[in-house]
N, C-alpha and C positions, 0 to 999 in steps of 0.2 A: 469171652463175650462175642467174638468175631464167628466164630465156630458155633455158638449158638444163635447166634443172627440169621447165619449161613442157612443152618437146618432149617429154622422156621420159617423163612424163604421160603426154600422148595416145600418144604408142607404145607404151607400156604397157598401158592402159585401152581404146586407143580400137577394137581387134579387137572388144570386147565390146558396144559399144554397140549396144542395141537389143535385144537377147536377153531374153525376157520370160520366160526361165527362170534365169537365173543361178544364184540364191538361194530356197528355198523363205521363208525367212525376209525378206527385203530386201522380196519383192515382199508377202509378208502388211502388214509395214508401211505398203507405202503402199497397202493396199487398205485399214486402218484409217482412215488421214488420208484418203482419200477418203470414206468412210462415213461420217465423224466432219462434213464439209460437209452431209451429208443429216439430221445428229442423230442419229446414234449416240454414246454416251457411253460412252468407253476404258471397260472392268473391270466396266462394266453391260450393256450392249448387243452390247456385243463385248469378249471377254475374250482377255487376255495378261496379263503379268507385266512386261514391259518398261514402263520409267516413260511417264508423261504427254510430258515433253518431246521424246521421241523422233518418238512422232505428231503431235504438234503440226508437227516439224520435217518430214517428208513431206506434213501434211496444207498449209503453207505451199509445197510445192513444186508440189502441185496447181494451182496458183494460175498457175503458167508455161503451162500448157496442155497441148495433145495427151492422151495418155491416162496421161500422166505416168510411162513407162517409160528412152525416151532424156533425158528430162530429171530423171528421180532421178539416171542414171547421170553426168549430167553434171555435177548439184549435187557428187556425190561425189568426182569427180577434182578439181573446184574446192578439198573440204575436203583431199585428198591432197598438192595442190599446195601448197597455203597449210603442210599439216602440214610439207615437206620443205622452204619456206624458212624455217619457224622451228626446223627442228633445224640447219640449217646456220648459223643465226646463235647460237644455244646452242653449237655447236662452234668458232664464233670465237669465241666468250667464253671459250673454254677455252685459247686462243692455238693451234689451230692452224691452218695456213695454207687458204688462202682454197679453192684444189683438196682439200685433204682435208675439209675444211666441205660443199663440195660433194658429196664424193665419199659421205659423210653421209647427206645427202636423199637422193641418187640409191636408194642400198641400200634405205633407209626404203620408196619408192615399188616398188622389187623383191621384197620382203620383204612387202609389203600381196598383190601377185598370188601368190605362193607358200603365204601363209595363207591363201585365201579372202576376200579383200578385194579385191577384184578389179570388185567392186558398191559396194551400201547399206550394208554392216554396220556394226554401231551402232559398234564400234571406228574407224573410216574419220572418224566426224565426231569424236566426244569427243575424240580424240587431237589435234586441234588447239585446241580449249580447254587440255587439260591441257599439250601444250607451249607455250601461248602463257601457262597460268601459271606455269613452270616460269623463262620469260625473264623476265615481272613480280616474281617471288620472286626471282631475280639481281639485278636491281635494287633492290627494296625493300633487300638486302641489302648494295647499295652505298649507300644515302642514307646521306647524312651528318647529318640531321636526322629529327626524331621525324617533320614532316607527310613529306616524301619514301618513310620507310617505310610508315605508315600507308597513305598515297597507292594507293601501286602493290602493298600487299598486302590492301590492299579489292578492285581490282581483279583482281590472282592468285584471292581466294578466292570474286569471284564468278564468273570462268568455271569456277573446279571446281565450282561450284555448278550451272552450268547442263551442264558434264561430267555431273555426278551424275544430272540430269532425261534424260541420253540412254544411261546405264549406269549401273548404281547402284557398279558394282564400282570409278570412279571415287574414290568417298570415300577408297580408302586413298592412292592422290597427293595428295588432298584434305586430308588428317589429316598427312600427312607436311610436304609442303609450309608449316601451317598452325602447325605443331610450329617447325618452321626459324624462322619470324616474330615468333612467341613468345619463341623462343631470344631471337632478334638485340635483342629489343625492353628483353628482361629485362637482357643485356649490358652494352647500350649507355645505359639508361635506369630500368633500376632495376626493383623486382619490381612497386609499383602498374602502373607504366606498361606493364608485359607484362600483365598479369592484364586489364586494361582494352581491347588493343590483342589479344588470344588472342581476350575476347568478343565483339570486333567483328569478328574475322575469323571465327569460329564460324558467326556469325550472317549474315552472307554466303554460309559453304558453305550452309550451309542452306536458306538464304530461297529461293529455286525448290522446295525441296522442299516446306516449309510451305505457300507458295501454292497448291498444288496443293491438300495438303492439304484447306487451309481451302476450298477451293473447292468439294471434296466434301466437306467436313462442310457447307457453305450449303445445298447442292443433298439432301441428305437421304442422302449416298453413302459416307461416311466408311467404313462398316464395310467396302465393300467396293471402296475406295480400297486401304484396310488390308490386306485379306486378300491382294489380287493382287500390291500389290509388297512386303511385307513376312511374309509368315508361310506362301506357299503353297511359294515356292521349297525352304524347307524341311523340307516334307512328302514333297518327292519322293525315292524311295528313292536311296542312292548309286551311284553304277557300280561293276561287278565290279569284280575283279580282270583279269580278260581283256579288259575295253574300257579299263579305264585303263592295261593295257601297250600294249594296240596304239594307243593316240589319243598315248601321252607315245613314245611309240618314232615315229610320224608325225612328229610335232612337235620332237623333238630331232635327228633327220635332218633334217626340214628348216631348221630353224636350225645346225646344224652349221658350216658354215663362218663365219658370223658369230659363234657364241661362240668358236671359235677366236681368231679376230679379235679377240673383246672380251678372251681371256682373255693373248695374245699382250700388246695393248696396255696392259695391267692391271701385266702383267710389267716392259714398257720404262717404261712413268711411274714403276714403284719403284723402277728400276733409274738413270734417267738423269733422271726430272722432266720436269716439259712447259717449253715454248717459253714464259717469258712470267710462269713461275712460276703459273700460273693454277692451281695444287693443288685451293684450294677448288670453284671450279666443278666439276671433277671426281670430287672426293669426293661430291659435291652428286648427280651423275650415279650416282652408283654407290650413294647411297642409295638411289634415285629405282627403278632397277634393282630392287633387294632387296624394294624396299616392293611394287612392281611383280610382281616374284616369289612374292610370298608370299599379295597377292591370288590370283594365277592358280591357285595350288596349294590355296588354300585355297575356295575354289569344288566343286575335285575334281570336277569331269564331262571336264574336259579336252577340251572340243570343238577339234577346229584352228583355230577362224577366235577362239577364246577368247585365245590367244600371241599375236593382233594389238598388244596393249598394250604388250606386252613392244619390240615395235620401235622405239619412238624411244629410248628409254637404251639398247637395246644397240645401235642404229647412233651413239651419243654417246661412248658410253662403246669403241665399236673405233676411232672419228675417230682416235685420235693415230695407232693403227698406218696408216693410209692414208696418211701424207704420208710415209712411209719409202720413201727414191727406188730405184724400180723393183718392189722386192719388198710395196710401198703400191698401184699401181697394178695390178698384181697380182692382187692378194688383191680387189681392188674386182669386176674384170671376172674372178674367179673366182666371186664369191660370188652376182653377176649369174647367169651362166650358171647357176649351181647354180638356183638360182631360177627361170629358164627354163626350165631340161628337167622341173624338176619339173612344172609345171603343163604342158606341152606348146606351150608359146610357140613363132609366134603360129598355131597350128593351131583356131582358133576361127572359128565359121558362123552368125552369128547370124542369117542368112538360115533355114536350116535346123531352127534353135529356133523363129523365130517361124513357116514353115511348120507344122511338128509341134502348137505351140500354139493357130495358127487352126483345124487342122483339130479337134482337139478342142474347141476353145470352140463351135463349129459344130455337132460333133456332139450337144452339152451344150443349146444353144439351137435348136435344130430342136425335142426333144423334149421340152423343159420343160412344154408346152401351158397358159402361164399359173400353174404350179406354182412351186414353189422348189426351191433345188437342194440336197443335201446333198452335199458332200465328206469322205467317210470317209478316201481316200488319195489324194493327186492334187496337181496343182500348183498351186498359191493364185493364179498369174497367171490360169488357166482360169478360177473361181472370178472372179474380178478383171471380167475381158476381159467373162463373158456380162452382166454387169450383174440376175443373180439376186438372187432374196429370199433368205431365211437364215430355220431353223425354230429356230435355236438362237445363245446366244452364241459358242460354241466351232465358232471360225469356222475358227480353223486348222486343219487336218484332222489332225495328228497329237495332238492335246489328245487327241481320246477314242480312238485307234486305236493306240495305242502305252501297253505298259505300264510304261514309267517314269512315266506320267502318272495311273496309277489312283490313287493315295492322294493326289496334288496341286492337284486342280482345287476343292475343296471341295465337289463331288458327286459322286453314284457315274457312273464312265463309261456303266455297263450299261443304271443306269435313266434316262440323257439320254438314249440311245441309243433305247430303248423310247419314250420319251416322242416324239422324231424322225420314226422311223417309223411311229409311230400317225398324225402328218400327213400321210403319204404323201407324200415329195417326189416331187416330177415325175420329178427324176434324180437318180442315186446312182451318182456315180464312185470307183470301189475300182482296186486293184490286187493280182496275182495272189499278187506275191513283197512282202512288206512290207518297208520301207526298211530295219525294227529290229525289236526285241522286239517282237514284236504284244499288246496286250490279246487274251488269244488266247478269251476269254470274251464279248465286244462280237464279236470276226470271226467267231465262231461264231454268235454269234444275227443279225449283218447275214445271213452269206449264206445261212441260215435264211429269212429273208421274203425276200431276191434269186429266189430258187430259187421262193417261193412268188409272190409279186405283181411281179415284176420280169423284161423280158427284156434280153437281150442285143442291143446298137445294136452294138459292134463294139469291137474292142480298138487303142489306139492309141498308136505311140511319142513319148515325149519323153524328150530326151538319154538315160541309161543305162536309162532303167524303160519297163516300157509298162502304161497305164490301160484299166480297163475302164468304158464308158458303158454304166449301162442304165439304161431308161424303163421305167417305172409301166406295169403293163398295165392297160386300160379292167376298171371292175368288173362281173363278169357278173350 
């Protein structure tokens, strides 16, 4: 099963390798953890909202070498791989057979390249903490003794703890799961020995987060520790009405045939029970699902690559319907294919991406002339690749150029913006047609001084957008 896991990995994943565009987000990541080797410090020097642990965990992948693009991608199919033999070993805990276990992961890994998971996304690694505490909580839930429990749900609650450092949206597996050990403790050993056995497991999800913490309250950073992963997120206004039909109408098509699946197999276990009697496991699954659910919903931005979580309980929770002989095998290499033509498998050139990307990193570093670069619009690998200075934290280029971000950042977009351009960067890479809702008040006053101290190097395509480079004209 591990050996066929293995392979559909890389035949899944491995068209992509190399592609220094995948992800606008994957590759910001690991230009942080690169930056962060130089002394930059997350939420002060370079701001995001994603937790500390996240960066840490790219800024340790730097560590492999090269420019650290085929080997994020390669850390990630590792965490893909590892996520899809611990759901197939959660689905023989559930009693059923060893092909639908498999049959399990396999989806899990199909289901990763249909959401955009296909890279770095921070869903790609946490989801193998969270299933590998999902198996520790099965167990804790079978010891037959108080240390056995204890044991293995210190363990469960500290990878949801280290889940939480790479997604905060983590906690609610974290809380649920946490909830479960509680339960079992209070059962089986009385309400002290829950109340004592809840606050050590608490304090496990937690402690990665504390540490952080405290690490910036040492450092003099606290306040704005605080403000980037806990009170900016939300500040940002919610999504319409018209992006949250068309992102949950993406996202429910593309899961479609798997909830079928899950809601099929949902039907037969009321109907006929599992193999094995294994009830609880499954109900376990189908809480796991809900709590899962209700995180995602409860976010309300609904990006695609956000339903990443939702894939390991609902390829757990469709497992019993796969091993139903014929119309199991079936449904597998249906759900497959569905997943396939979605994203256009395997019609990927990541030849073509890193073409497109050199010639713009090029174009960006020819004209720099010792300046720094501002990215207003553009791809964060260019950004990455020219090894630029930066005149601002807000390194991402859609922080200040996109208006779901103007009330979120804790400064005004406009007057960072001013403040940027009083530097005169060297180059200032925009683009014509903005990805989303433009700050349409900052792209007014950019190509305002563009038009006045800026010209035009040339305009240049990457995958569906093309960027424009222009250089600083000499001052007369």
């Amino acid at each position: 099963m591990a050996i066929v896991l293995l392979v559909a990995t890389l035949v899944l994943r491995a068209p992509r390798f190399g592609d220094p565009n995948l992800h606008v987000d994957e590759i910001f990541y690991l230009q942080v953890g690169d930056l962060m080797w130089n002394g930059a410090l997350p939420f002060v020097d370079v701001w995001d909202r994603k937790p500390i642990g996240l960066f840490l965990l790219f800024g340790a992948i730097r560590l492999l070498g090269g420019d650290g693009i085929v080997q994020y991608q390669l850390v990630a199919s590792g965490f893909a791989f590892g996520t899809a033999i611990v759901v197939a070993q959660l689905a023989r805990r559930m009693g059923v057979s060893n092909l639908a276990a498999g049959a399990a992961g396999f989806i899990y890994l199909t289901g990763l390249a249909a959401l955009g998971g296909y890279g770095g996304q921070s869903p790609v690694f946490y989801n193998l903490f969270v299933a590998g505490a999902a198996l520790l909580t099965l167990r804790a839930l079978d010891a037959p003794d108080r240390g056995g429990l204890t044991s293995a749900g210190v363990l469960a609650m500290a990878l949801c703890g280290i889940a939480i450092q790479i997604k905060y949206t983590a906690v609610f597996e974290g809380c649920f799961f946490g909830a479960l050990l509680a339960w079992r403790a209070w059962r089986a050993f009385g309400l002290a020995a829950a109340v004592r056995a809840a606050a050590l497991f608490a304090l496990c999800g937690i402690g990665p987060t504390g540490a952080a913490a405290a690490y910036y309250a040492a450092v003099g950073e606290l306040q704005a520790f605080w403000f980037a992963n806990f009170v900016s997120i939300g500040l940002r206004p919610p999504a319409t009405p018209d992006q949250v039909h068309v992102r949950l109408t993406r996202i429910g098509l593309t899961l479609l045939p798997l909830l079928v699946c899950t809601v099929v197999a949902f039907a037969a276990v009321r109907w006929e029970g599992l193999r094995g009697g294994k009830l609880g496991t499954y109900h376990l699954v189908l809480g796991w699902l809900a709590v899962a659910l209700g995180g995602f919903f409860l976010l309300g931005t609904y990006y695609w690559h956000y339903a990443l979580p939702l894939l390991v309980p609902l390829s757990l929770a469709a497992a019993p319907f796969f091993e139903r002989s014929l119309i199991g095998p079936a449904s597998v290499l249906l759900v497959a294919f569905w997943n396939a033509v979605l994203i256009g498998y395997p019609d990927e050139r990541p030849s073509t991406s890193r073409q497109q990307i050199a010639e713009l990193t090029s174009a960006v570093s020819q004209n720099l002339n010792g300046r720094c670069l501002f990215m207003f619009d553009g791809p964060p690998a260019v950004d990455y690749l020219s090894g630029a200075c930066h005149l601002t934290p807000y390194v991402f280029p859609y922080h200040l150029s996109l208006a779901v971000e103007e009330t979120g950042l804790g400064v005004d977009p406009l007057t960072e913006l001013r403040r940027i351009l009083l530097a005169r960067p060297g180059v200032i890479v925009s683009s014509s047609v903005p990805v989303m809702d433009p700050n349409r008040s900052a792209r007014a006053f950019l190509y305002a001084v563009l038009a006045r101290d800026y010209r035009l190097v040339g305009s240049y395509p990457a995958k569906r957008r093309h960027y424009q480079v222009y250089a600083l004209r000499p001052k007369r």
